[in-house]
C-alpha positions in Angstrom: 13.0 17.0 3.6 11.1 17.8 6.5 8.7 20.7 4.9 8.4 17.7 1.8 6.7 15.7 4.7 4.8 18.1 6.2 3.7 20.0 3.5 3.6 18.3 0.4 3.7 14.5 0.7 0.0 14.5 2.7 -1.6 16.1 -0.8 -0.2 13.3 -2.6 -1.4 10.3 0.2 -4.9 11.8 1.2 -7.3 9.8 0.2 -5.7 6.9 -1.5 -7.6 4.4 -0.5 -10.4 6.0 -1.9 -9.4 7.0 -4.7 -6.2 5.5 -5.9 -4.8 5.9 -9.2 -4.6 2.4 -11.8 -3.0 4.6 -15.1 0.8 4.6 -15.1 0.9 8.1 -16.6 -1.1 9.8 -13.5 1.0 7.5 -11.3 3.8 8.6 -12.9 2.8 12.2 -12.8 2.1 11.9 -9.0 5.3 10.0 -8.5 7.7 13.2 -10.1 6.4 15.3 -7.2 8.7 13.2 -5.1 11.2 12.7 -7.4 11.7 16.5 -7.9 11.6 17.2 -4.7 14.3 14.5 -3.4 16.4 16.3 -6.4 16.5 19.1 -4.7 18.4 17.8 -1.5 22.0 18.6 -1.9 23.7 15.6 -0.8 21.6 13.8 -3.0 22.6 15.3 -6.5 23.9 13.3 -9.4 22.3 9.6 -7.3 19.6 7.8 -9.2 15.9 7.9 -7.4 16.2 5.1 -5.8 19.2 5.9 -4.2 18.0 9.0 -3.0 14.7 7.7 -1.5 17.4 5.1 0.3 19.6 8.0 1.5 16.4 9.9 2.7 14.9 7.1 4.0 11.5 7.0 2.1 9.7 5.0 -0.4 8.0 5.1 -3.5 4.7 6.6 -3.1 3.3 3.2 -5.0 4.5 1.5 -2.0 3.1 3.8 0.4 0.0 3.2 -1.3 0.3 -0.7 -1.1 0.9 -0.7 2.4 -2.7 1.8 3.3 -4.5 -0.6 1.1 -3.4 -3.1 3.0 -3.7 -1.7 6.6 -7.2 -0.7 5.7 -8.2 -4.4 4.9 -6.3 -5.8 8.0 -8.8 -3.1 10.1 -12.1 -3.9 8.3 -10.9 -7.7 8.7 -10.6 -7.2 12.5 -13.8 -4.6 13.1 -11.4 -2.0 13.9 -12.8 0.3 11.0 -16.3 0.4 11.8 -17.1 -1.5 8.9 -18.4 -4.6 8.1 -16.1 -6.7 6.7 -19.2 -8.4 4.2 -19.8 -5.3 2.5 -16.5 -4.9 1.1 -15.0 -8.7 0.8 -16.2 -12.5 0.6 -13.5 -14.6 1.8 -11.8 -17.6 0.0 -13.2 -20.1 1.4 -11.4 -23.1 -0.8 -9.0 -24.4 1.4 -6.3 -23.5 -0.2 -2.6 -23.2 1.2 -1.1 -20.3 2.9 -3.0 -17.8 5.1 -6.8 -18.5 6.5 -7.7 -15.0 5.9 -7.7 -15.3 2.1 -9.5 -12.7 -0.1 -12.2 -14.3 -2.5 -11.3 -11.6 -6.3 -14.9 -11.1 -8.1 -14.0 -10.9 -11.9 -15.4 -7.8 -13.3 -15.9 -6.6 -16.6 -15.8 -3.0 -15.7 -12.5 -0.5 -14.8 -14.5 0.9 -12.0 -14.9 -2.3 -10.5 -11.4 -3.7 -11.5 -10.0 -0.6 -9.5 -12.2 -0.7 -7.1 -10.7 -1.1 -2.9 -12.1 -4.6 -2.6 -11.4 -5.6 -6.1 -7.6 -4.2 -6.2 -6.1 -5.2 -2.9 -6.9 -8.6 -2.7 -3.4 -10.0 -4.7 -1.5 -7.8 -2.0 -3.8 -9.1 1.0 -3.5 -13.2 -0.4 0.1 -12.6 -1.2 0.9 -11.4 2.6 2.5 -15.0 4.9 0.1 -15.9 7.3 3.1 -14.7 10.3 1.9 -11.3 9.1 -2.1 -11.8 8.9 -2.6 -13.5 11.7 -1.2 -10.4 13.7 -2.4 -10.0 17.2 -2.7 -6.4 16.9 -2.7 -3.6 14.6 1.1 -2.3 15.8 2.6 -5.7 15.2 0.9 -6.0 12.3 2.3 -2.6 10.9 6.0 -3.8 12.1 5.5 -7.0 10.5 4.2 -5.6 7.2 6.6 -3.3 6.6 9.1 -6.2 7.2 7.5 -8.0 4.9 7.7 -4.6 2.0 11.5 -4.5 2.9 12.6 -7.6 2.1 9.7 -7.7 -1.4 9.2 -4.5 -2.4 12.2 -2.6 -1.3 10.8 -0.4 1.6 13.1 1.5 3.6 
C-alpha cells in the first residue's frame, strides 16, 4: 500500500484540477488502477472494493478529486492561490438560503465549458454548509470538509 501511495496514486491525482475527466469510461479506466492494486493486498482478498478501500483506509479517486476541486475554490475564494477570484467565478448574488459564498453556474452550450474548473465545481462548492465555508483557515477548513465527505460521500 505504501509504494501504491508513493508511486502510483500521484500519476493518477496530478493535475486534476486541470484536467479532470467528465466520461465515466476514462473515469472508470483511471479508477481500476486502484482497484487492482487494492486487490492485490492479501488481507484484502475475496472483500468487495469498497470494503477494501475501508480496510486500507482510502477513497475513491472520484472523491479525491471532489475534495481538490473544492480546496482549490476555497483558496482562490480567500486569495490564497494567487488568483483572482473574478476570473474564474461570479458569485450568487440572489439571496438565497444557505451559505454567503454561493457560486453563480453560467449555462453553457459547449463540453469544454460544461467541464470546465469554474463551471464543474460549483454544485460541490453551493452544496458545502456554511459551518464548512465560512472556515477561518485553510486547515480547519480541510478537517471540516473531509467531515463533511464522511458523513455524504463516504470518505474514510
Amino acid at each position: 500500500m505504501q509504494l501504491y501511495k508513493l508511486l502510483v496514486r500521484p500519476h493518477l491525482d496530478y493535475c486534476i484540477q486541470v484536467w479532470r475527466p467528465h466520461l465515466e469510461k476514462v473515469k472508470e479506466g483511471i479508477e481500476k488502477v486502484q482497484r487492482r492494486a487494492t486487490r492485490m493486498i492479501l488481507e484484502c482478498r475475496g472483500m468487495t472494493y469498497e470494503n477494501r478501500l475501508k480496510k486500507v483506509g482510502l477513497t475513491t479517486l472520484e472523491t479525491r478529486r471532489i475534495r481538490a476541486d473544492i480546496l482549490e475554490v476555497y483558496k482562490i475564494m480567500n486569495g490564497l492561490e494567487g488568483v483572482l477570484e473574478k476570473d474564474f467565478f461570479t458569485r450568487d448574488r440572489e439571496g438565497r438560503r444557505g451559505q454567503r459564498f454561493k457560486l453563480f453556474k453560467k449555462r453553457v452550450r459547449l463540453d469544454i465549458a460544461k467541464y470546465s474548473f469554474a463551471n464543474r465545481v460549483c454544485n460541490s462548492w453551493n452544496n458545502l454548509p456554511k459551518y464548512v465555508v465560512e472556515a477561518p483557515s485553510i486547515n480547519v477548513f480541510k478537517n471540516r470538509l473531509d467531515d463533511y465527505l464522511k458523513n455524504n460521500l463516504g470518505l474514510n
